[in-house]
C-alpha positions as CSV (number, residue, x, y, z in Angstrom):
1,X,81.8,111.1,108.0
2,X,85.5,111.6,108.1
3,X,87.6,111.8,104.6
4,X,90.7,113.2,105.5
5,X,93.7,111.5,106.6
6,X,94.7,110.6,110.4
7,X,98.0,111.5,111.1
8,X,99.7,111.9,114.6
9,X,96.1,112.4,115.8
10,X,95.1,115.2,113.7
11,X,92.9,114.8,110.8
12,X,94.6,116.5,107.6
13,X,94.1,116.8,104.1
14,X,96.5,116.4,101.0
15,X,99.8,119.2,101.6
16,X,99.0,120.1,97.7
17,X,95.2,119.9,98.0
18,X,94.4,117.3,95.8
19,X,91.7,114.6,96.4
20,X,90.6,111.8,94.8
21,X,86.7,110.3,94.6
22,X,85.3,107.7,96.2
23,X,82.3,106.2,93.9
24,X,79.4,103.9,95.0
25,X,79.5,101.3,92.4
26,X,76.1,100.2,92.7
27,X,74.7,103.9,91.4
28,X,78.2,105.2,89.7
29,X,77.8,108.4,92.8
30,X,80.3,110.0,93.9
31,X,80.0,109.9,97.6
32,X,83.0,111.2,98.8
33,X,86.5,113.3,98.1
34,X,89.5,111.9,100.0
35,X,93.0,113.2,100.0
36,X,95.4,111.9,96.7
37,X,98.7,111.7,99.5
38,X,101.9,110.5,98.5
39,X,105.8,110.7,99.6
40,X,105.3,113.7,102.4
41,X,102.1,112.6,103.8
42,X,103.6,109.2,104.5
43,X,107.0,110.5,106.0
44,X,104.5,112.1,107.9
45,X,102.6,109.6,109.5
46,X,105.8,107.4,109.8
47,X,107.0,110.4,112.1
48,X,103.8,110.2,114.0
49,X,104.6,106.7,114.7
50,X,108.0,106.0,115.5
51,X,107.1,109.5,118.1
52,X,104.5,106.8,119.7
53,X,106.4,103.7,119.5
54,X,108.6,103.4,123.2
55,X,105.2,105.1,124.8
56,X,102.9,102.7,123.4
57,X,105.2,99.3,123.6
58,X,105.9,100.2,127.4
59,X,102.3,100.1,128.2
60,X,101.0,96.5,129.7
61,X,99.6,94.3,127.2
62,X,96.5,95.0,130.0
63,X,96.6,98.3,128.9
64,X,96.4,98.0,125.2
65,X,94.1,95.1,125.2
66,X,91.8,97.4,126.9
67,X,91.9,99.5,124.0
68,X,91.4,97.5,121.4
69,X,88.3,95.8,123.2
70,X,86.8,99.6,123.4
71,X,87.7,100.0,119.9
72,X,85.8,96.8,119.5
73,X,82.9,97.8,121.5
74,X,82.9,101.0,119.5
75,X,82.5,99.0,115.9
76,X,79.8,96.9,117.7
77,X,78.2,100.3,118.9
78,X,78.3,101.6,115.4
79,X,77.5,98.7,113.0
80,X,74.8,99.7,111.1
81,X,76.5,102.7,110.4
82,X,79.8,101.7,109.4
83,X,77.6,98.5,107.6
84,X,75.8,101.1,105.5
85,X,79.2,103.0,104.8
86,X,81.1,99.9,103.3
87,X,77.9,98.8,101.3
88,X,77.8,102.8,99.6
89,X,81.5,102.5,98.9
90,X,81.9,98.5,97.9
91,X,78.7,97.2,97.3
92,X,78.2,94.3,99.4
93,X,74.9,93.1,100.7
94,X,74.2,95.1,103.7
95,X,73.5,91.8,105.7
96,X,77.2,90.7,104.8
97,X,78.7,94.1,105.5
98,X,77.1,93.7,109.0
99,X,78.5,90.7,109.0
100,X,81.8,91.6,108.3
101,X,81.8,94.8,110.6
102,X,81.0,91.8,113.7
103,X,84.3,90.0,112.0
104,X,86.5,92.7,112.1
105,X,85.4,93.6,115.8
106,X,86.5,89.9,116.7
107,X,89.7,90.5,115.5
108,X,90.7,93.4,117.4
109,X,88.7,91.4,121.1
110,X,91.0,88.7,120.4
111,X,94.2,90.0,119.9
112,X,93.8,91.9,122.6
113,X,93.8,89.0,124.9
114,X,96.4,87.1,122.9
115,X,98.9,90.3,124.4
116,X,99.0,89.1,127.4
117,X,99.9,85.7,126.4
118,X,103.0,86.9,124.3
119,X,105.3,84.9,126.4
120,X,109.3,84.4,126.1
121,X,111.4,81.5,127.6
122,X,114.6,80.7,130.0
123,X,116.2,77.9,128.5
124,X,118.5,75.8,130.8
125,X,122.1,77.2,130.3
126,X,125.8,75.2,129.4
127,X,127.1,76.4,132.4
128,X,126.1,77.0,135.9
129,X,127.1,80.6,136.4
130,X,124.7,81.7,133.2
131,X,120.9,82.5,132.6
132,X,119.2,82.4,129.0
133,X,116.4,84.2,128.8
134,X,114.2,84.7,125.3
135,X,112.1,88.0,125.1
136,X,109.8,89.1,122.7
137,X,109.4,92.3,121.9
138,X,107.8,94.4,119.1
139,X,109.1,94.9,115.8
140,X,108.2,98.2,115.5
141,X,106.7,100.8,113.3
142,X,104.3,98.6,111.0
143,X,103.2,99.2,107.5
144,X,99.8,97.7,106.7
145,X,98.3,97.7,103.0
146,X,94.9,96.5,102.6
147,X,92.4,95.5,99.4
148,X,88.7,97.0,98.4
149,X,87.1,93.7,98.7
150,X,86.9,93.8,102.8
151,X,87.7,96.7,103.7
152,X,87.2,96.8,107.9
153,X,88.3,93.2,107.9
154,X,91.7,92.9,106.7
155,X,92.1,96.4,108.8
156,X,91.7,95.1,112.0
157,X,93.2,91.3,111.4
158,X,96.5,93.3,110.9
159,X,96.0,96.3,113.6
160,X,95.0,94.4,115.9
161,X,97.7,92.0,117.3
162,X,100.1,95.1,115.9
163,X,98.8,97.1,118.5
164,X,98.6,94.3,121.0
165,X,101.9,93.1,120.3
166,X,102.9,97.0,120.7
167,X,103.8,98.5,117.7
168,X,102.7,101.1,116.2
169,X,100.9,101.1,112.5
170,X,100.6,103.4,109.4
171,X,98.1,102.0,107.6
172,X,97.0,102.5,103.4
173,X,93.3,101.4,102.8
174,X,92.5,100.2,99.3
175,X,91.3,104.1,97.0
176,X,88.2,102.3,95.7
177,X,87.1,101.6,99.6
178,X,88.6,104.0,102.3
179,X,85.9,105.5,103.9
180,X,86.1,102.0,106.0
181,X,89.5,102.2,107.3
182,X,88.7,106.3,108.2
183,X,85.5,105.5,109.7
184,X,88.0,102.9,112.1
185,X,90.1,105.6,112.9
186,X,87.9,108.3,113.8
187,X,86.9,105.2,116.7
188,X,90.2,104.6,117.6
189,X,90.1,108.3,118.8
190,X,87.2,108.2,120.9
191,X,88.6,104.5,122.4
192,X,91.5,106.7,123.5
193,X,94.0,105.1,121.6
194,X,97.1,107.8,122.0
195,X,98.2,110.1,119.3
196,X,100.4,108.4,116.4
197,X,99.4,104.9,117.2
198,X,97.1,104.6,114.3
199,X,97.7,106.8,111.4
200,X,95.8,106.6,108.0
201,X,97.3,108.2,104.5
202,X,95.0,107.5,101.6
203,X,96.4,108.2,98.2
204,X,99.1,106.9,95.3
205,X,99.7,103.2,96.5
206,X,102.9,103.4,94.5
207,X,104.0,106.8,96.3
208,X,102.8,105.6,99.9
209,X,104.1,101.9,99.8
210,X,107.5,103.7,98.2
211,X,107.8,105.8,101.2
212,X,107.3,103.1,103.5
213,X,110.1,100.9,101.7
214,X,112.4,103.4,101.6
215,X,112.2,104.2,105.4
216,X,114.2,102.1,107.5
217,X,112.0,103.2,110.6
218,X,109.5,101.0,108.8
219,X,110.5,97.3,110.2
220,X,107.2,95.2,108.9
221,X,104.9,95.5,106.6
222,X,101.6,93.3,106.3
223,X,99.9,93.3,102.9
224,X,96.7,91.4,101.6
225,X,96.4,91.7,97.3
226,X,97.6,90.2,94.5
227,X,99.9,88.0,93.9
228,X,101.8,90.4,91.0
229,X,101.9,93.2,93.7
230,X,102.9,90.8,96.4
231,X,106.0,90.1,94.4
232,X,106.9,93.3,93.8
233,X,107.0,94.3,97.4
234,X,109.4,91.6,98.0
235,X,112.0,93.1,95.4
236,X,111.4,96.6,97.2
237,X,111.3,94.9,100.8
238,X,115.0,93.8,100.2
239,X,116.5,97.8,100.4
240,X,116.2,97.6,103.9
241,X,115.5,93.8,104.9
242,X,111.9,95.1,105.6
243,X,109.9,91.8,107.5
244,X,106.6,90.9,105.4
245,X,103.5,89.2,105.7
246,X,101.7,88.3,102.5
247,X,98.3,87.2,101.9
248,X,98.0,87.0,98.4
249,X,96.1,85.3,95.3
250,X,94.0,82.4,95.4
251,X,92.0,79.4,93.6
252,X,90.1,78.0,96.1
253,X,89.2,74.2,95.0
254,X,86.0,72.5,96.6
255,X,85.7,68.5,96.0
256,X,82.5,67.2,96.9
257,X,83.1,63.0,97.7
258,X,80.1,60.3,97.0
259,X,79.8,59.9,100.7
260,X,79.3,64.1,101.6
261,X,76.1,65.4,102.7
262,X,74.9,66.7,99.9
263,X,72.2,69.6,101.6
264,X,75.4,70.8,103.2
265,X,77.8,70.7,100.6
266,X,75.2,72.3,98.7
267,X,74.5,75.4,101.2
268,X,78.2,75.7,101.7
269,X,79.4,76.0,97.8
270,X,76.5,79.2,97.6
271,X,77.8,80.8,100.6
272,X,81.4,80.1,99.9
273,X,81.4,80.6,96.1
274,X,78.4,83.9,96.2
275,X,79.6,85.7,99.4
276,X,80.4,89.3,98.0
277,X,79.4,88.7,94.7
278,X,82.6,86.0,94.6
279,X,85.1,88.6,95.6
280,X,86.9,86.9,98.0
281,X,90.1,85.5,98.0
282,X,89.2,82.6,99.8
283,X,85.8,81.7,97.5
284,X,85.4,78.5,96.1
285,X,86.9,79.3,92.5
286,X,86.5,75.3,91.1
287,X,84.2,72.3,91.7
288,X,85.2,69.1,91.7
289,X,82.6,66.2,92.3
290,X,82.9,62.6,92.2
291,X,80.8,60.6,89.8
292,X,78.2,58.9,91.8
293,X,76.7,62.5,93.3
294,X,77.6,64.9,90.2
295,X,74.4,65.0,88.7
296,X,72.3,65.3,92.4
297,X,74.9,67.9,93.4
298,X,74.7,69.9,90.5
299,X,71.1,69.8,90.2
300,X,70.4,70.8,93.4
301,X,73.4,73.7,93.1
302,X,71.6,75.5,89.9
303,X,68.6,75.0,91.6
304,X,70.3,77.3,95.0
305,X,71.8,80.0,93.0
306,X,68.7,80.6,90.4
307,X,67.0,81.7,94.1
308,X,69.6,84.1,94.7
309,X,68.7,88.2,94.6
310,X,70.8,90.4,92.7
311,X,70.5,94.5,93.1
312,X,72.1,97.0,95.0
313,X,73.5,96.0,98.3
314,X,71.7,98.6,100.2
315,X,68.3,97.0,99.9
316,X,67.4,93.7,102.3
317,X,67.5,90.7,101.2
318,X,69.7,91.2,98.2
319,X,72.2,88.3,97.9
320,X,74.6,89.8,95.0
321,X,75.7,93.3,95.0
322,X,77.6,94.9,92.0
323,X,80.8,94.2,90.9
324,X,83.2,96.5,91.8
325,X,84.1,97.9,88.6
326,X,83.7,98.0,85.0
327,X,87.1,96.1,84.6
328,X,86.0,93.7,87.3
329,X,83.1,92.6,85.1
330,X,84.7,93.2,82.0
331,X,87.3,90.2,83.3
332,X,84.2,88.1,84.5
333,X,82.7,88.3,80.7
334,X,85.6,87.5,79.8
335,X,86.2,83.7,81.8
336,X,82.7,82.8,80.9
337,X,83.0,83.6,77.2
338,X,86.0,81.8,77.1
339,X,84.9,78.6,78.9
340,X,81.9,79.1,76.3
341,X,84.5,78.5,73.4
342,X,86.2,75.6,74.7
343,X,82.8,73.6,75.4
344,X,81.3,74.6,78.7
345,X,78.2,74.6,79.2
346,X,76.6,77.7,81.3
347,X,73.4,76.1,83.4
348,X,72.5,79.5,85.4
349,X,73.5,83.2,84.7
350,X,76.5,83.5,82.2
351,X,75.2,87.4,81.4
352,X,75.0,90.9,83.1
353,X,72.0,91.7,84.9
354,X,70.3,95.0,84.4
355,X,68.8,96.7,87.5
356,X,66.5,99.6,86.3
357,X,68.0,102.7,87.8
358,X,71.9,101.4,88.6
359,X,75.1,101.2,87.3
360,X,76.0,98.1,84.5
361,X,77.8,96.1,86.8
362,X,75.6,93.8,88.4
363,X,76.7,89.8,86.6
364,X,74.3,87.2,87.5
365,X,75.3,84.3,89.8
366,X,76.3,81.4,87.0
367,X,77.1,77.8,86.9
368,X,78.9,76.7,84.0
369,X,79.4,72.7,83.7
370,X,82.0,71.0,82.1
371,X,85.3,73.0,82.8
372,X,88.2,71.7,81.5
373,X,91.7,72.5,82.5
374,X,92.7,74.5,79.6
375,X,90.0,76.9,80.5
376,X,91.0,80.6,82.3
377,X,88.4,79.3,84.6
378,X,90.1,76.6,86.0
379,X,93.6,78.1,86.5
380,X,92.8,81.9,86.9
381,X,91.4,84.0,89.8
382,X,87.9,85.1,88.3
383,X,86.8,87.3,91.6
384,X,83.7,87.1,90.4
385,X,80.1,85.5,90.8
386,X,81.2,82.1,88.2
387,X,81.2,78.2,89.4
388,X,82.8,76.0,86.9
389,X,82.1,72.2,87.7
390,X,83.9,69.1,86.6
391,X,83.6,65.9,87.2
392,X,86.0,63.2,88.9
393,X,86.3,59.1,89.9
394,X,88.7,58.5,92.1
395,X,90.2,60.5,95.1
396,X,93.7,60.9,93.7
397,X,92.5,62.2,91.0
398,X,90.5,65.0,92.9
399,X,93.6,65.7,94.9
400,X,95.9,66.2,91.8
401,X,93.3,68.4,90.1
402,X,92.9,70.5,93.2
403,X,96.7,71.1,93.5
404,X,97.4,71.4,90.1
405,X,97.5,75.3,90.5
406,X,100.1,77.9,91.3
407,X,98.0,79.2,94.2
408,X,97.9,78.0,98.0
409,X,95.5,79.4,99.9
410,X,92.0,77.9,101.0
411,X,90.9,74.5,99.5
412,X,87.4,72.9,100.6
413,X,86.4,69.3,100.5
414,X,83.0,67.1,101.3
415,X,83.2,63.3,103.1
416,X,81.5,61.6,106.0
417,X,84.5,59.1,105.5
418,X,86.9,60.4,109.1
419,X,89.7,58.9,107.4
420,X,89.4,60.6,104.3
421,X,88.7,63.7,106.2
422,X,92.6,63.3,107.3
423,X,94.0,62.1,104.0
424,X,92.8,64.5,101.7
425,X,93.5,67.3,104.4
426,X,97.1,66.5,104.7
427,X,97.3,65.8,101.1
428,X,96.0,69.2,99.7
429,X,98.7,71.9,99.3
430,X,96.8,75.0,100.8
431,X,97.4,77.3,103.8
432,X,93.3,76.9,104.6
433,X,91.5,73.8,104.6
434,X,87.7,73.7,105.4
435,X,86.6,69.9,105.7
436,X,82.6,69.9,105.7
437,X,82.8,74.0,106.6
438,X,82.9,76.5,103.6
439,X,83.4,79.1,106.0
440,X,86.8,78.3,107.9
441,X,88.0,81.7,108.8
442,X,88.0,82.9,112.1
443,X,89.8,85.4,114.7
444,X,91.4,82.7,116.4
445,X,93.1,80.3,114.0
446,X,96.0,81.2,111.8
447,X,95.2,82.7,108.2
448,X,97.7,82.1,105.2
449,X,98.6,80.9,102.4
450,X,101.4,78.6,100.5
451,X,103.1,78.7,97.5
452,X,102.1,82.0,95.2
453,X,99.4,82.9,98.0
454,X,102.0,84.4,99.8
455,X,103.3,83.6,103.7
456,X,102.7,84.4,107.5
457,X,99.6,84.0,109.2
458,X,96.9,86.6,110.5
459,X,94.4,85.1,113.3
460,X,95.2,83.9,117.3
461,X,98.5,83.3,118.6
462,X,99.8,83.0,115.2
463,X,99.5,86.5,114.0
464,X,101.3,87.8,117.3
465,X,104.5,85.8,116.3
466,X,104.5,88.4,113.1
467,X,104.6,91.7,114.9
468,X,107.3,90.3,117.2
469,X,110.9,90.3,117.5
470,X,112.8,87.2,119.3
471,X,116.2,88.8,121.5
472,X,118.2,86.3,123.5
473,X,120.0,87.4,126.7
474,X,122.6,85.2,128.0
475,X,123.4,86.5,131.7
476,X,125.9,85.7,133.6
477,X,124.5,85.2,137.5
């Protein structure tokens, strides 16, 4: 297992020596020492990339697709290895970290493709003695800053139409979860991707992402976090007009209509809501359901989560790992007791769950009924295993409810009704809209948000417009 840093293809420690641990939160282990980089390390691997940039843009997108479907192959090759790595470090089920290691590989297969799609245009001129022609060409050395919560995923949804598009990428991986993004790069070596395309610092976020605003080699930057952070990379992004892409905070509603298929609605709110322990930033964070189906719904929804298994990821058939940290569940106590106080009432879970032998941070899967929009529930981002339920009559009401928040970016909704299926779709303010599908994400359709959730989009064609650069040549024939 690799735990230093890849920079200019060489793997290299900290220049002072320090390190920083990497714990398994299940068991509170330390299972790893990675370097604590900062300022140098960075300038460092910025070097390494803008010394790869004109090599690795003037290959065909042929070329570099190839190497992202090897890379691919690679993760594919290596699954339950790298699975069992992101489980140790963040404590997902090891059937979701599987899962999410066949997710990430999709992203790099795809964008590889989409290369060789990135098109420009001639556009008919004014005059008869000109040509216009529209290029598109790569933006250039590319910043990418991922969170703990999927830590191969949100990797290779940036890398991989950066390096198609043919830039070249410096990437910091959440401290809490880097053994992921190392565990990528030591495959990207052995795909054959060339030295200083891919370079990895691990360390002080605030030192690193510094370093990367205050270079003006640095022409993008692609970050998925919070919505706090995601604002204060904007104030530091305007020193040198740096190009971002933010994927940021959200409060995912999910309406369930008197027409839905109930069975489904049902199985999709426990995947969507439980998936990684409810650390997603796309999970269903508030349920809405209409009269006439409330009580069926609801019934049938405590019923699905009391049959969910909480322990330590590594183990089959576990369906709730531990949260990631103390202060995660700290924050989750925290919702509930206060949705407690203001009159909710908690029909599953509502209390830790002690697992003989493991850390205190295991919280069990909870329903809590009769949220209220006062409650921290229904306006903040819990990131944790909690499903507040209200109830609602009419549509427009649903709608105004699901929008009433400061957040943008998935939204979920239940109907048989094909015309309510369009109306509610066009009418909810979110980047993301699953109709009858708790699990819209995928390689090929565009990812984003709205409002505080950030903007750009990650995923098919989409993503390549980020990592490009449009230059217009007017020629005179």
């Amino acid at each position: 297992m690799q735990t230093q840093n890849l920079i200019g293809g060489n793997w290299v420690g900290a220049e002072d020596g320090t390190s920083v641990q990497v714990v398994n939160p299940a068991r509170d282990e330390v299972i790893a020492e990675i370097p604590s980089c900062g300022t140098s390390e960075t300038r460092a691997a910025i070097d390494a990339a803008c010394g790869a940039r004109k090599t690795w843009a003037a290959k065909t997108a042929g070329e570099r697709g190839r190497f992202l479907s090897d890379l691919a192959g690679l993760m594919r090759r290596d699954v339950d290895r790298l699975a069992g790595l992101m489980t140790a470090e963040q404590g997902k089920p090891i059937s979701e970290a599987r899962g999410e290691i066949a997710y990430a590989a999709s992203f790099l297969d795809w964008a590889g493709e989409e290369g060789k799609r990135l098109t420009g245009d001639i556009i008919p001129a004014s005059a008869a003695d000109k040509r216009i022609l529209v290029l598109r060409q790569p933006v250039g050395v590319t910043g990418i800053i991922t969170p703990w919560n999927f830590p191969a995923a949100m990797i290779t949804r940036k890398l991989g139409p950066a390096l198609a598009a043919g830039c070249t990428v410096v990437i910091k991986p959440a401290e809490l979860t880097p053994l992921s993004a190392l565990a990528i790069g030591e495959l990207a070596c052995e795909a054959g991707i060339p030295p200083g395309v891919v370079n990895i610092v691990t360390g002080n976020a605030s030192d690193i992402g510094d370093a990367m605003f205050d270079d003006d080699r640095v022409r993008k930057l692609s970050f998925t976090g919070s919505t706090k952070i995601g604002q204060l990379l904007m104030s530091k992004a305007s020193r040198n007009l740096l190009r971002l892409s933010l994927e940021l905070g959200g409060h995912a509603p999910f309406l369930v209509f008197d027409d839905a298929d109930i069975g489904l609605a049902v199985d999709a709110a426990v995947a969507c809501k439980f998936r990684n322990a409810g650390q997603t930033c796309i999970c269903a964070n508030r349920f809405y359901v209409q009269d006439g189906v409330y009580d069926e719904f609801t019934n049938r929804f405590a019923a699905a989560i009391k049959d969910l298994q909480v322990g330590d990821g590594a183990r089959e058939g576990v369906d709730i790992g531990p949260l990631i940290n103390d202060a995660a569940v700290e924050k989750v106590e925290t919702h509930v007791e206060d949705a407690r106080s203001r009159g909710g009432k908690v029909l599953v879970g509502g209390e830790r769950v002690r697992v003989e032998g493991l850390a205190d941070r295991f919280y069990a899967p909870t329903l809590i009924e009769g949220m209220t929009p006062g409650m921290l529930l229904a306006h903040e981002e819990t990131f944790g295993p909690v499903a507040p339920i209200a109830r609602f009559v009419h549509e427009g009401e649903a709608i105004e409810s699901a929008n009433a928040s400061e957040f943008g970016l998935a939204a979920y909704f239940f109907t048989r009704d094909a015309s309510r299926v369009m109306r509610v779709s066009e009418a909810l303010e979110y980047g993301i809209v699953g109709a009858n599908d708790g699990g819209p994400s995928t390689a090929q359709a565009p990812f984003g948000g709205v409002k505080h959730s950030g903007f750009g989009r990650e995923g098919g064609r989409y993503a390549m417009e980020e990592y490009t650069e449009i230059k217009y040549v007017s020629w005179r024939v």
